[in-house]
BADO-670175 format. One record per residue (C-alpha): residue in three letters; x, y, z. Coordinates in steps of 0.001 Angstrom, whole numbers, padded with zeros to 6 digits, always signed. Example, Ala and Ser with C-alpha at 12.3 -4.5 7.8 and 13.67 -1.06 7.14 Angstrom:
ala+012300-004500+007800;ser+013670-001060+007140;
END
This chain:
unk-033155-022175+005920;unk-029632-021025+004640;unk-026761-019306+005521;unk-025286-016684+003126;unk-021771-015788+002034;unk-020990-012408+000815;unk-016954-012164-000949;unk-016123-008864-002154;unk-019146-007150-003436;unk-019271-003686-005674;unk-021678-002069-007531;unk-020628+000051-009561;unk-022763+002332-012359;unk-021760+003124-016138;unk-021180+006156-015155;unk-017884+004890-012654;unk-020236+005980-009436;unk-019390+002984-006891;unk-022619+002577-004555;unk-021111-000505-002546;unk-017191-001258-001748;unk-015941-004519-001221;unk-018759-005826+000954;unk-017646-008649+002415;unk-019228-011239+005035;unk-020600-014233+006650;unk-024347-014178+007809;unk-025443-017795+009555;unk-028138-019259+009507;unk-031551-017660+011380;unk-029234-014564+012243;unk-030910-011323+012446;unk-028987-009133+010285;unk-029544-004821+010444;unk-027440-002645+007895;unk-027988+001288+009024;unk-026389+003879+008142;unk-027543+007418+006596;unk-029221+007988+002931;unk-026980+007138+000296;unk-024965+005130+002046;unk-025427+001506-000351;unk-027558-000376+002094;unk-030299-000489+000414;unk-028506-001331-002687;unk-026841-004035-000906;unk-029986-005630-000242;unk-031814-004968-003644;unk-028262-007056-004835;unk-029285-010131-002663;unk-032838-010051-003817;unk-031126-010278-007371;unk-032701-007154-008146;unk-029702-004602-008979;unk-026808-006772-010912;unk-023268-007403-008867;unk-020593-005413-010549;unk-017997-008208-008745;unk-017699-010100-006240;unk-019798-013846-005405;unk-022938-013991-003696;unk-023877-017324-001938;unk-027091-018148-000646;unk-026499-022211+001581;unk-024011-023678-001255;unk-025111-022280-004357;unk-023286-019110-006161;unk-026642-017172-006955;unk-024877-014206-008943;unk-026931-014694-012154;unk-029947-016688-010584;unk-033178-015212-011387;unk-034835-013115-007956;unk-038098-015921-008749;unk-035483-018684-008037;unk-033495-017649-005188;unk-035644-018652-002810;unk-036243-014903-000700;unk-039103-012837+000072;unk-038619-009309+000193;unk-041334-006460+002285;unk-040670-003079+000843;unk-041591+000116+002463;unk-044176+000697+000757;unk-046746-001943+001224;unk-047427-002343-001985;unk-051267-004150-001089;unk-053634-004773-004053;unk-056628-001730-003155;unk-059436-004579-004934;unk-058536-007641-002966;unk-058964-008886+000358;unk-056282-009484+002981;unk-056656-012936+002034;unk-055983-012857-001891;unk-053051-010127-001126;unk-051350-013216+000949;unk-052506-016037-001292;unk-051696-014114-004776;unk-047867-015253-005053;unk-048963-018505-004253;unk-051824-018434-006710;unk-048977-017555-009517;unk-047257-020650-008654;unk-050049-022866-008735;unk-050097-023859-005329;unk-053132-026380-004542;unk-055707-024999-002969;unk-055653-026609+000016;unk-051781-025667+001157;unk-052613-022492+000029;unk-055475-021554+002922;unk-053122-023346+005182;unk-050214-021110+005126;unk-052213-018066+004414;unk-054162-019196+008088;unk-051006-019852+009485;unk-049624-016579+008693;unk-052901-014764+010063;unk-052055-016139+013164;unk-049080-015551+013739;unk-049330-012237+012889;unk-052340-011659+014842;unk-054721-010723+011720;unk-056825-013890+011048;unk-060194-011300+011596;unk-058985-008907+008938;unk-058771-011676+006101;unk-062036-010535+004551;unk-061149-006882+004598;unk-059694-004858+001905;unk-056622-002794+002926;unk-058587+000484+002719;unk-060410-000738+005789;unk-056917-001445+007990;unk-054455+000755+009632;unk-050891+001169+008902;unk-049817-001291+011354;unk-051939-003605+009786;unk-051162-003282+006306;unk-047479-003911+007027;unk-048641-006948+008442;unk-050362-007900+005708;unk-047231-007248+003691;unk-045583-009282+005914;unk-048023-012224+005554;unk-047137-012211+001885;unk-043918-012940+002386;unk-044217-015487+005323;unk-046291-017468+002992;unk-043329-018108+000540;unk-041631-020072+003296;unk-038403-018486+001969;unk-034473-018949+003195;unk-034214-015526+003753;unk-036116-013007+004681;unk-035319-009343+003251;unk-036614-006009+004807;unk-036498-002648+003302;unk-036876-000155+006012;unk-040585-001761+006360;unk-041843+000632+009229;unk-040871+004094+007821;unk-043841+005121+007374;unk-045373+004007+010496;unk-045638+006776+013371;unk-043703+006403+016492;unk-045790+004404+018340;unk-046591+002058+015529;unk-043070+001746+015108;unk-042070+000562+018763;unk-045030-002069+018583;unk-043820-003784+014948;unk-040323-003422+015830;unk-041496-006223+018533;unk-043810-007850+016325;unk-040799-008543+013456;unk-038437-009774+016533;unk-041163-012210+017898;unk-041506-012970+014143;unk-037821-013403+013507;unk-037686-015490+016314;unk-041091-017857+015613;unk-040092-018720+012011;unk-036251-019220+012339;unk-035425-017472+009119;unk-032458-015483+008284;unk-033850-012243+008326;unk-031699-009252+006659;unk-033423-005488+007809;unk-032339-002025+006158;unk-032891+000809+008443;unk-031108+004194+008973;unk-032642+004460+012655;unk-030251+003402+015039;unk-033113+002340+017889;unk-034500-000212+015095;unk-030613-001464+014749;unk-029570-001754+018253;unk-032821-003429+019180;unk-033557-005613+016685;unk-030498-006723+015367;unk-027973-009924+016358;unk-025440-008037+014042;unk-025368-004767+012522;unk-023850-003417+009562;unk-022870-000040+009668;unk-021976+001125+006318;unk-021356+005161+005111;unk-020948+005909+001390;unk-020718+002435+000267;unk-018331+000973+002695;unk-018861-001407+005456;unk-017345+001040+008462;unk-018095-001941+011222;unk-020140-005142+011730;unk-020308-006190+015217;unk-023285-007236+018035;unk-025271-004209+019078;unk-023329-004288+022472;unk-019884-004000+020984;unk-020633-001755+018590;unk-021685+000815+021148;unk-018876-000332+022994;unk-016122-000401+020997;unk-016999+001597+018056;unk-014268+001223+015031;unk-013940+004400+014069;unk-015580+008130+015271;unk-018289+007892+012456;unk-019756+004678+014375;unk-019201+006229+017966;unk-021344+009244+016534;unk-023839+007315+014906;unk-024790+004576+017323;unk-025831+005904+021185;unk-028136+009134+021788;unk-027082+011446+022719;unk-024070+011148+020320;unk-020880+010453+021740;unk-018913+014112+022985;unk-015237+014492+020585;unk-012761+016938+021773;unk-009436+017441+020006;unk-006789+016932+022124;unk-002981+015934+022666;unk-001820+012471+024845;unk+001749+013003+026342;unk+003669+009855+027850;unk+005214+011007+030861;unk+006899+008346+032780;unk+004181+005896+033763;unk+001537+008736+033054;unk-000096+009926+030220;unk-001298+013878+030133;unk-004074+014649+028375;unk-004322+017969+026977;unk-007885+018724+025692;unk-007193+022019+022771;unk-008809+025348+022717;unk-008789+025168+026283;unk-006736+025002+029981;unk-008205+022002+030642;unk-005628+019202+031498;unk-005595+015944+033005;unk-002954+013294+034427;unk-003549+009996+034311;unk-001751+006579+034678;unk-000440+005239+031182;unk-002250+001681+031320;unk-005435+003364+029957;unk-003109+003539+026870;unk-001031+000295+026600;unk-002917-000551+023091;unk-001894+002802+021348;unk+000598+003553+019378;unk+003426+005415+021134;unk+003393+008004+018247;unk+000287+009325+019176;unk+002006+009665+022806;unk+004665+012566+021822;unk+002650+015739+023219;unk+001922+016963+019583;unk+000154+014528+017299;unk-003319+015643+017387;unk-006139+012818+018417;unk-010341+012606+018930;unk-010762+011973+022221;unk-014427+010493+022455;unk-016432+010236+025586;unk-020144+009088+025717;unk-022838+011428+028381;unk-022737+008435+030797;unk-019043+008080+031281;unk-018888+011498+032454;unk-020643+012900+036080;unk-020805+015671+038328;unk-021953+013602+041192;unk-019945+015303+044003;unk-019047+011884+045372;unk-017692+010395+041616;unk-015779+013712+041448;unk-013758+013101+044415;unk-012647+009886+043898;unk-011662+010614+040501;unk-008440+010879+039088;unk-009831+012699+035925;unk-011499+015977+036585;unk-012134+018689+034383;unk-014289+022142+034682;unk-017301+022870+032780;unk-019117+025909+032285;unk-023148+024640+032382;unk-025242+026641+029589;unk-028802+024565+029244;unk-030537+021291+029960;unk-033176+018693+028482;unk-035585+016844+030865;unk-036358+013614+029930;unk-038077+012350+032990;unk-036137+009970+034634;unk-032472+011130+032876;unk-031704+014985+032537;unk-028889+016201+029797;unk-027016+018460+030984;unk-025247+020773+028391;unk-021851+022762+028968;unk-018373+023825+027524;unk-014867+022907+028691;unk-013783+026644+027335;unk-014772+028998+029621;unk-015611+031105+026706;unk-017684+028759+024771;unk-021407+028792+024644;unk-022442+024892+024932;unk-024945+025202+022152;unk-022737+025132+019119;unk-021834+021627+018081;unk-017772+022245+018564;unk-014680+019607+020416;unk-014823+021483+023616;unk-018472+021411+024046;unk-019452+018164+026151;unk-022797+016812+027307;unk-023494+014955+030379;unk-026221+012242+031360;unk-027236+013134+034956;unk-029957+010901+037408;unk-029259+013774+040098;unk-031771+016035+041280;unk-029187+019025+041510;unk-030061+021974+039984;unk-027601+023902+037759;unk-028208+026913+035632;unk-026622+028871+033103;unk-023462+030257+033923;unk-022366+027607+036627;unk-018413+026082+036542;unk-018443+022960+037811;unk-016047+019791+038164;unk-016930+016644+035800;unk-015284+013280+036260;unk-013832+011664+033395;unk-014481+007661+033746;unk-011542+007115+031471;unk-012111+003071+031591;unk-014455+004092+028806;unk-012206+006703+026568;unk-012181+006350+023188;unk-009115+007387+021025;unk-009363+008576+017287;unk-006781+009991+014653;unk-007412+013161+014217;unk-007016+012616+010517;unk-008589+009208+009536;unk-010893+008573+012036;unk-010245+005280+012633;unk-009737+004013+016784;unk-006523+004429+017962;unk-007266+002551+021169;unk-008879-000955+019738;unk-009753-004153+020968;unk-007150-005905+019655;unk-004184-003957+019426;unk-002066-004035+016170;unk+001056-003720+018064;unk+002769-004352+021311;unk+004468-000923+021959;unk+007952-001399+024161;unk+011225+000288+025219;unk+014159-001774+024350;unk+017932-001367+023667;unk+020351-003312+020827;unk+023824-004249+022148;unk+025508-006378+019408;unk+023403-008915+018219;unk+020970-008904+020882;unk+017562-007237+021724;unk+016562-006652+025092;unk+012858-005689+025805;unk+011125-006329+029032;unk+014080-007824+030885;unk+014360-010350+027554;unk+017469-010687+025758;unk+016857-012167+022101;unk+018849-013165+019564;unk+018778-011181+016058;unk+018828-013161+013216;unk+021313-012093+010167;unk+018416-010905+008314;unk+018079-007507+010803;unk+021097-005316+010988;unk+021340-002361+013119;unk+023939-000326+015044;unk+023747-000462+019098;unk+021327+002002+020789;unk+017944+002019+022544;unk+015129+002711+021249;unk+011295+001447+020624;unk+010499-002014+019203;unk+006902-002677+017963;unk+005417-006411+017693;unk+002838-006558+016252;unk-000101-009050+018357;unk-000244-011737+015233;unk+003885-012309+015326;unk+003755-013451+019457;unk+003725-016996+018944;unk+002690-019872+021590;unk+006225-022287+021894;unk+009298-020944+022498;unk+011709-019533+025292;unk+010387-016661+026739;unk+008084-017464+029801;unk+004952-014817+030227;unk+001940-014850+033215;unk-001199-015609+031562;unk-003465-013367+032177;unk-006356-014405+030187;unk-007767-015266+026741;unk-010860-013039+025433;unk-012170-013971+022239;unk-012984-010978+019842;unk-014943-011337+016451;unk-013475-015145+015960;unk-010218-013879+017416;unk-009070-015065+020478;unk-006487-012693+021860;unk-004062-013374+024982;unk-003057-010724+028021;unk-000159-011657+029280;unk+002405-010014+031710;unk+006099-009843+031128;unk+008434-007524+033132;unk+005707-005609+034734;unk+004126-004767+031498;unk+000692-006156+029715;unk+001780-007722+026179;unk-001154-009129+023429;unk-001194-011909+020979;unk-004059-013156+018917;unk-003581-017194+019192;unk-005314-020476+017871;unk-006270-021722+020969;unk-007116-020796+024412;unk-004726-020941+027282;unk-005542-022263+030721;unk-002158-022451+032227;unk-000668-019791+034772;unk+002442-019289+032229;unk+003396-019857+028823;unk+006277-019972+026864;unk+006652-017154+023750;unk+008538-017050+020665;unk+008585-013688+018214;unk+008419-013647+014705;unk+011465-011587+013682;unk+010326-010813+010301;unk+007099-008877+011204;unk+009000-006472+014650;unk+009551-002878+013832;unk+012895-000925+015902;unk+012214+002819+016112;unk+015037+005088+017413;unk+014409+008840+018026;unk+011144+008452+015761;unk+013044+006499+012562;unk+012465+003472+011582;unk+016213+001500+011596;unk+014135-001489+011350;unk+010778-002334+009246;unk+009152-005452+009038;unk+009297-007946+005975;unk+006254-006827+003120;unk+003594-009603+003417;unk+001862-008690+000190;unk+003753-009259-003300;unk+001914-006866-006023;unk+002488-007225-009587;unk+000539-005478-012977;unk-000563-007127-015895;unk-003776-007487-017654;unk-005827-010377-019244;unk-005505-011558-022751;unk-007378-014089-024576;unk-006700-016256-028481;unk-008141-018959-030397;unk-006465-021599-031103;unk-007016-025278-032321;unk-007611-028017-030190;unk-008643-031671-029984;unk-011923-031758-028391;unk-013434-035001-027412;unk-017231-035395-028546;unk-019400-034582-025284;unk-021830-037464-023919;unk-024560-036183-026141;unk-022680-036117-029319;unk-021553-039818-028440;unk-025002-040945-027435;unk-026301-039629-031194;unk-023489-041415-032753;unk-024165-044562-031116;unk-027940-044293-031656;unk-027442-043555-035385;unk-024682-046795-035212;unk-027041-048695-034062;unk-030035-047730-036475;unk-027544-048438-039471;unk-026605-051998-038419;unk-029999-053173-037836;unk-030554-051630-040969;unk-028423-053443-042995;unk-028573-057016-040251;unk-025366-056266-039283;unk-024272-057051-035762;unk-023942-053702-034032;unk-020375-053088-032322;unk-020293-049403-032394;unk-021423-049007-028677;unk-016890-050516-027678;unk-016046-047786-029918;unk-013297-045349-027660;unk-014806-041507-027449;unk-013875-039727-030605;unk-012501-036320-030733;unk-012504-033606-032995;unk-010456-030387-034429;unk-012477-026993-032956;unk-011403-023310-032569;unk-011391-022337-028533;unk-010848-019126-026841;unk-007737-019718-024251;unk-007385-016885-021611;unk-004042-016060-020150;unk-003191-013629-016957;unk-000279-011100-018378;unk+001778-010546-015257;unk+004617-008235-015608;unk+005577-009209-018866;unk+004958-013244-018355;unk+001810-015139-019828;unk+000272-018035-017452;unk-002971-019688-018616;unk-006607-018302-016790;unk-008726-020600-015292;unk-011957-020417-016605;unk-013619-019333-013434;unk-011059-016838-012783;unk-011637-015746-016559;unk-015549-015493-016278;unk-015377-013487-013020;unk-013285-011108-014808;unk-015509-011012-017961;unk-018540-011091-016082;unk-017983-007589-014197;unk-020931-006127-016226;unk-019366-002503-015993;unk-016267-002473-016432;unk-015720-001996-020492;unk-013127-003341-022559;unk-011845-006395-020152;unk-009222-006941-022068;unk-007821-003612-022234;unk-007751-003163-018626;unk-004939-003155-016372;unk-004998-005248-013068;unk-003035-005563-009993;unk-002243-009138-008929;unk-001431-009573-005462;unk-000155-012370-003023;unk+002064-013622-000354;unk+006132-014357-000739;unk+004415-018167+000185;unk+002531-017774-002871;unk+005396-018095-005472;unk+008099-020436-006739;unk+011303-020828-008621;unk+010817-022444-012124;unk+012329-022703-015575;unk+009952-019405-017207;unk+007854-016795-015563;unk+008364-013073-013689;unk+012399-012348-014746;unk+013005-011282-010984;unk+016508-010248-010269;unk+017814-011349-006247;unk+019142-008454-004705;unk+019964-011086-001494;unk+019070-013698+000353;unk+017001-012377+003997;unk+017234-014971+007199;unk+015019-014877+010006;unk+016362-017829+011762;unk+013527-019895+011367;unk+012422-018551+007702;unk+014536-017705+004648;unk+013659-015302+001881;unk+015151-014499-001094;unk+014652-010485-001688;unk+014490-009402-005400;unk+013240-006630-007585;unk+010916-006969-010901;unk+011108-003782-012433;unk+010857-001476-009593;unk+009072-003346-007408;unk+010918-004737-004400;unk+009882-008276-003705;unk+010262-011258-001249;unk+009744-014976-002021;unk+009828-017424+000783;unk+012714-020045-000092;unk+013057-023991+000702;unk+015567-024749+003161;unk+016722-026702+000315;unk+018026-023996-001371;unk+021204-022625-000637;unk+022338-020036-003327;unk+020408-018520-006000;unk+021837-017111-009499;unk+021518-013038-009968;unk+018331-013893-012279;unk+015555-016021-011484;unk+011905-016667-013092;unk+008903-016746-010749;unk+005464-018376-010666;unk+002525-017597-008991;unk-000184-019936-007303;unk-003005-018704-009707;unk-005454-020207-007373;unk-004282-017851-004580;unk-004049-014573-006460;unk-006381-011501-005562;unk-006720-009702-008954;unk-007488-006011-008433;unk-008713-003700-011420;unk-006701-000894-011238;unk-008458+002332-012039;unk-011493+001514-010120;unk-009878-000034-007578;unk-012430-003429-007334;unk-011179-006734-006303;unk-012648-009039-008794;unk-011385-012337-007506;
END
């Protein structure tokens, strides 16, 4: 069995067409992986690049410890059930099974054992003398199945297997492949674009839409805490209702304004700590997103609510023990055109409405879901970016939530209130602010902290989990953000140091020492020459020779500077099969001000100034235009007005430009 390790995959086509973007992740061993998403959207692709089937523009594919990039398919150790079944018509179920086996030249004996092994566990051991002309659907993807069992592979890989099936057929295999999945302990990796087959089958799905990965999560979270509104659409029937709207912070209430219509609610503002107070102002336009069961007409729900809207009914669908109810929050709308203010409801209750009815709905608002308007991307997420806060600057200190902190020399700014923004990865554990734990959740590997400080919920994403009724805080100055009357005075220090250059490459002239083999036929031929002539042979003490030989050096060209390639770094770039004339290209090298240092030659940087945070020190300089930071020793007190930098080559991300592909 074997885990596998996905870094930064593309496919790209001569013709510049990018099917997959920067697919990136880590599947474990035995998981049960789904990607869905609509046609076209490079799952498939994704998969047929596993198999070794379809070439990897960039990027490293690992299956367990070995890079399998330019292993043969035969050799990686997969199995792979298509679609289409792809059965021999002429032979039995049994020599279908058996024939990849037979190709190997498997004895005889292991091969009826797995082949009767297989039967049985997938419940066809009486069909192994039929031909597939004589077997249903069901049956036949079985058999396809079988074949694949047989290989005893690492990983399993399944392209939308049961498309073809009818509905039926496809509820009963989706069972069969999970009982499967879970009988064999395989990694198996499924393509599908149904979203039942995903949210059932699946220990993690991929949701991907034209060639990017939009959100990998556990079927649960995904439905609950969709990314972005293309995932809260596509996972859940019926889809999720979006209605444009405005959020205005009032106070310690937020009013919703939902557009194209009167309708209005109130609400208090902690359904919004984890959004940005920008989107608060009364005009920025958001997606408000509400799925059928968070919202009810149950008389007894609408009284108690503290969200209520009226709808305007226009149709239902029965569906036994669940009716939807259709309607419109504009009074004028019809409820059958797909539009923000029309809204569908999940009802249990035996009420009748009919067309033409205004009713009250209850909005359960402990399951909103916030969007910008423009990129689609949550606005309300599970681990906020920021910590949004009123605060005030007297001096040189910064009060926020009854705190008073010390600025460091780096951040200058005139008295005033204002907003300050930490973000949830610069609250550190150790310090002298005290906070009430609240409690630790951890979220996709992260394990973020709710705390309380002057009556107000505050987040950090930490290292370890806290069990005591109060811990002590510290803030890292360099990453806060001070917003008065919608300005930044403030901004945080850049993380990410970009530079441009290219790669070059020339022979030159080198001392070589002989390899192993070279020496081994010297010493043989030694050898054979002193017994030829009775001579005592001596020449297996002689030191390794070396010898004069033309070799291709690479160098990275950053910004003007040359610094020698490591070969691997120089064969990934090379070995981007479409991407024409490597060496002509131009590349963006990126890193972290922790990723350089000071030294004799390099990047001619100029220091505009030297930045203190207190408990960091950075020297901020410009190459070219850029504007730059490198994180100094606290050994170094002054710098001259010119200074040479050098990167960590082993920490660079290298970035071809025009395409836009990390290739390392």
């Amino acid at each position: 069995m074997a885990n596998l390790s996905l870094k930064h995959i593309y496919k790209v086509y001569p013709n510049g067409a990018k099917a997959v973007n920067d697919f990136t992740m880590e599947i474990e061993d035995k998981e049960f992986i789904v990607f869905v998403g609509p046609s076209g959207c490079g799952k498939s692709t994704t998969l047929r690049m596993i198999a070794g089937l379809e070439d990897i523009t960039a990027g490293e594919l690992k299956i367990g410890d070995l890079v399998v990039n330019d292993v043969e398919p035969k050799d990686r150790d997969i199995a792979m059930v298509f679609q289409n079944y792809a059965l021999y018509p002429h032979m039995t179920v049994f020599e279908n099974i058996a024939f990849g086996l037979r190709l190997r030249k498997m004895p005889r004996e292991e091969i009826n054992r797995r082949v009767q092994e297989a039967a049985e566990i997938l419940g066809i051991t009486e069909y192994l003398g039929r031909k597939p002309k004589e077997m249903s659907g069901g049956q036949r993807q079985r058999v396809s199945l079988g074949r694949a069992i047989v290989r005893e592979p690492k990983v399993m890989l399944l392209d939308e297997p049961l498309s073809n099936l009818d509905a039926k057929l496809r509820t009963q295999m989706r069972s069969e492949i999970a009982k499967l999945h879970k009988k064999l302990g395989t990694t198996f990796i499924y393509v599908t674009h149904d979203q039942i087959e995903a949210m059932t089958m699946g220990t993690r799905i991929v949701v991907m839409k034209d060639g990017f990965v939009q959100q990998i999560d556990t079927p649960k979270n995904l439905y609950n805490y969709p990314g972005n509104k293309f995932v809260a659409g596509f996972i859940g029937t019926p889809q999720m209702n979006f209605f444009e709207g405005t959020l205005k912070k009032v106070g310690d209430f937020v009013e919703v304004a939902f557009k194209y219509t009167d309708a209005k609610v109130v609400v208090p503002y902690f359904y919004f700590y984890k959004t940005r107070p920008s989107y608060l102002d009364g005009k920025t336009n958001v997606i408000i997103g509400l799925r059928a069961e968070n919202v009810s007409l149950d008389p007894a729900e609408v009284a108690n609510s503290n969200a209520t809207i009226k709808v305007k009914i226009s149709h239902k669908e029965e569906l036994g023990n669940e009716t939807l109810i259709y309607g419109d929050i504009n009074m004028d709308g019809d409820g059958y055109t797909e539009s923000s203010t029309r809204i569908i409801i999940k009802s249990i209750d035996e009420v009748e409405y009919t067309a033409g009815d205004i009713v009250e709905a209850a909005l359960d608002l402990d399951h909103v879901h916030l969007f910008d308007a423009a990129t689609e991307i949550s606005i309300l997420p599970r681990i906020p970016e920021f910590n949004y806060l009123d605060c005030e600057v007297h001096g040189r200190t910064l009060t926020f939530l009854g705190q008073g902190v010390e600025l460091p020399p780096a951040i200058v700014c005139e008295s005033g209130v204002g907003e300050l923004l930490i973000p949830s990865d610069a609250i550190k554990l150790g310090g002298d602010i005290v906070a009430n734990v609240i409690g630790t959740e951890v979220i996709l590997g992260k394990k973020l902290l709710s705390m309380e400080l002057g009556g107000r919920r505050i987040f950090a994403v930490v290292d370890e989990e806290v069990t005591t009724p109060t811990v002590n805080i510290s803030i890292d100055m360099k990453k806060i953000t001070l917003l008065r009357d919608g300005k930044e005075i403030v901004s945080p220090m850049p993380e990410t140091v970009s530079f441009d250059g290219n790669l070059t490459k020339k022979k030159v002239v080198e001392d070589v020492p002989e390899t192993e083999e070279e020496r081994a036929k010297r010493l043989a031929k030694g050898k054979k020459d002193a017994n030829a002539e009775g001579e005592e042979n001596a020449a297996a003490e002689e030191p390794v020779r070396t010898k004069s030989k033309k070799v291709v050096k690479f160098s990275l060209k950053i910004e003007g500077a040359e610094f020698p390639a490591p070969d691997e770094i120089a064969q990934k770039l090379i070995a981007a099969l479409t991407i024409k004339r490597v060496f002509e290209k131009d590349y963006r090298f990126e890193c972290t001000p922790y990723d350089l240092t000071i030294a004799e030659e390099g990047i001619e940087a100029h220091v505009e100034g030297i930045c203190d945070y207190g408990a960091e020190r950075f020297a901020k300089c410009t190459v070219g235009e850029k504007v730059i930071y490198i994180k100094l020793d606290d050994s170094i007190a002054t710098l001259p007005k010119s200074i040479h930098l050098v990167p960590d080559i082993e920490k660079l991300a290298i970035i071809q430009a025009d395409m836009d592909i990390r290739l390392v």
